[in-house]
C-alpha positions as YAML, in Angstrom:
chain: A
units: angstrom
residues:
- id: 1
  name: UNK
  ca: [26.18, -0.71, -11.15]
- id: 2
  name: UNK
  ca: [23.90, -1.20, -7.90]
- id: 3
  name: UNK
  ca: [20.96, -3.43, -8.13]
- id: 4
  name: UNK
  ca: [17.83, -1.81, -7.11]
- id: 5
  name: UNK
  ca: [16.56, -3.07, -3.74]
- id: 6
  name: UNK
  ca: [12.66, -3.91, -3.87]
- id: 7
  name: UNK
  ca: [10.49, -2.18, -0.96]
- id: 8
  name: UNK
  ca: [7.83, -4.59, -1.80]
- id: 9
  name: UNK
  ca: [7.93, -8.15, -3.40]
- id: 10
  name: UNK
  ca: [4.87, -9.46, -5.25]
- id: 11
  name: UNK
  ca: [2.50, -11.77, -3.94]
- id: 12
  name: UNK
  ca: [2.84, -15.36, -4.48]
- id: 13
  name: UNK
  ca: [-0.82, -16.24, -5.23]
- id: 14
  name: UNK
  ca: [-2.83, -13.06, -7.00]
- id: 15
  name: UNK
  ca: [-1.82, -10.04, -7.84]
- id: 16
  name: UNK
  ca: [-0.31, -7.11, -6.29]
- id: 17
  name: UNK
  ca: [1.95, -7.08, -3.57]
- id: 18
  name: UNK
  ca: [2.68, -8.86, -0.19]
- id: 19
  name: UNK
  ca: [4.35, -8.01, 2.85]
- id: 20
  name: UNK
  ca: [6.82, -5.18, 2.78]
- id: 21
  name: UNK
  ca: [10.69, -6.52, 2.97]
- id: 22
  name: UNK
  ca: [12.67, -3.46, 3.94]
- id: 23
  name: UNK
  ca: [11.78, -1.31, 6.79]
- id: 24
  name: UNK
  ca: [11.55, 1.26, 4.08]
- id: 25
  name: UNK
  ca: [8.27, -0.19, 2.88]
- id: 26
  name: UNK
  ca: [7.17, -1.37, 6.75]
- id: 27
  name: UNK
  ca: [7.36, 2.39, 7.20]
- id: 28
  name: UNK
  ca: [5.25, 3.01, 4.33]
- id: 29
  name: UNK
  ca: [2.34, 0.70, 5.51]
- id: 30
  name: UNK
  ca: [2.60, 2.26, 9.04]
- id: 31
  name: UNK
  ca: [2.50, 5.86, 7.69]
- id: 32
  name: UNK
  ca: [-0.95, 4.57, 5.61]
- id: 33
  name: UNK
  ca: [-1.87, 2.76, 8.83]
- id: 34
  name: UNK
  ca: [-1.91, 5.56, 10.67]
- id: 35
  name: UNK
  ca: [-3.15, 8.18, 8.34]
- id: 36
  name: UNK
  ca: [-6.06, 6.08, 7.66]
- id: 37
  name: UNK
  ca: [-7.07, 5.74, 11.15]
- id: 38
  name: UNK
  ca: [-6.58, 9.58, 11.54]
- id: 39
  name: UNK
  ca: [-9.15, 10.38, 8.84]
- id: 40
  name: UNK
  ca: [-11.52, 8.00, 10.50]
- id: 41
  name: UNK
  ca: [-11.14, 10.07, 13.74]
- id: 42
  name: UNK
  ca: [-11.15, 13.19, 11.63]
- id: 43
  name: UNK
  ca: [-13.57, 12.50, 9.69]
- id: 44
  name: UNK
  ca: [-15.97, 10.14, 11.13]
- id: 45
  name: UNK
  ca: [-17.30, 7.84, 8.35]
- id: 46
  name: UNK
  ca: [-21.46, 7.83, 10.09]
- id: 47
  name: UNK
  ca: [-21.32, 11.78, 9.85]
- id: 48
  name: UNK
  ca: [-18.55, 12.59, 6.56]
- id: 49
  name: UNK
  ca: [-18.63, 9.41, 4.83]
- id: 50
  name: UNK
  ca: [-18.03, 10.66, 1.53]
- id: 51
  name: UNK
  ca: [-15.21, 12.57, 2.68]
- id: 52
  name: UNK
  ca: [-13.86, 9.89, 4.05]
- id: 53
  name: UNK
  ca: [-14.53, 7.42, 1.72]
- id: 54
  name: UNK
  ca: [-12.51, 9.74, -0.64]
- id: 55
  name: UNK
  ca: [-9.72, 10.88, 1.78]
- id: 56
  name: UNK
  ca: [-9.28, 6.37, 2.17]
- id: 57
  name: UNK
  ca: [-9.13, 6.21, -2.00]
- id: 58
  name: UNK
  ca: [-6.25, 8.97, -2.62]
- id: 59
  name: UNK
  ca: [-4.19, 7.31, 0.50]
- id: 60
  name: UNK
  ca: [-4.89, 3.82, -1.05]
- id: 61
  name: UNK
  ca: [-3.46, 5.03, -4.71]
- id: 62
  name: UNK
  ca: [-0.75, 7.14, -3.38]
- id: 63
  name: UNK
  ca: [0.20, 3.65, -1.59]
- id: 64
  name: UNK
  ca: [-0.81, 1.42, -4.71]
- id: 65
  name: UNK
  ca: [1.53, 3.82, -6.67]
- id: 66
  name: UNK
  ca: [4.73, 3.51, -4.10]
- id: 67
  name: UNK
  ca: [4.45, 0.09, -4.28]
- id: 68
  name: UNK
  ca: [4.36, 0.33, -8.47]
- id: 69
  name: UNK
  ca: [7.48, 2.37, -8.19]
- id: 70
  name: UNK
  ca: [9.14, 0.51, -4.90]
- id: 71
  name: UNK
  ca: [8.36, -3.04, -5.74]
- id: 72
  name: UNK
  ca: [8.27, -5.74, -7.88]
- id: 73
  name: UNK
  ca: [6.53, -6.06, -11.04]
- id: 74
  name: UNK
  ca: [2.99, -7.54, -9.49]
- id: 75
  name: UNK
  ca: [1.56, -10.05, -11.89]
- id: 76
  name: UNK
  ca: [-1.21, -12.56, -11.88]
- id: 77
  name: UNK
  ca: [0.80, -15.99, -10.06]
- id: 78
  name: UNK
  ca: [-0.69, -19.85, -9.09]
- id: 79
  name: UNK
  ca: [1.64, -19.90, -6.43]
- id: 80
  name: UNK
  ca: [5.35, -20.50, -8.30]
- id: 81
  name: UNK
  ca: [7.75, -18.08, -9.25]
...
């Protein structure tokens, strides 16, 4: 049985997750990089702020929810593991 390679370790004070350690999940934070920065020139937040403001929130939970699925469990930490 192959063990499951994590996209995304947690982070080691809070919760959620740190930087990505495959190039799998680099290329996830580039792809939501970049799509956020289109939908700012798309949709420029002074003149469609709530559209953008909303297009920012499902980008942000589509990337909250590959890192549920792709990464470790997050947790509340002090700092140890």
């Amino acid at each position: 049985m192959t063990e499951r390679v994590l996209w995304f370790k947690a982070r080691r004070y809070g919760w959620g997750w740190g930087p990505a350690t495959t190039w799998q999940g680099w290329l996830v934070y580039g792809v939501y990089a970049a799509l956020a920065a289109l939908s700012a020139v798309l949709l420029p937040p002074p003149t469609h702020g709530p559209a953008f403001v909303a297009t920012l929130a499902v980008l942000t939970a589509v990337l909250i929810g590959v890192c549920a699925t792709q990464g470790e469990r997050p947790g509340w930490r002090w700092g140890g593991h």
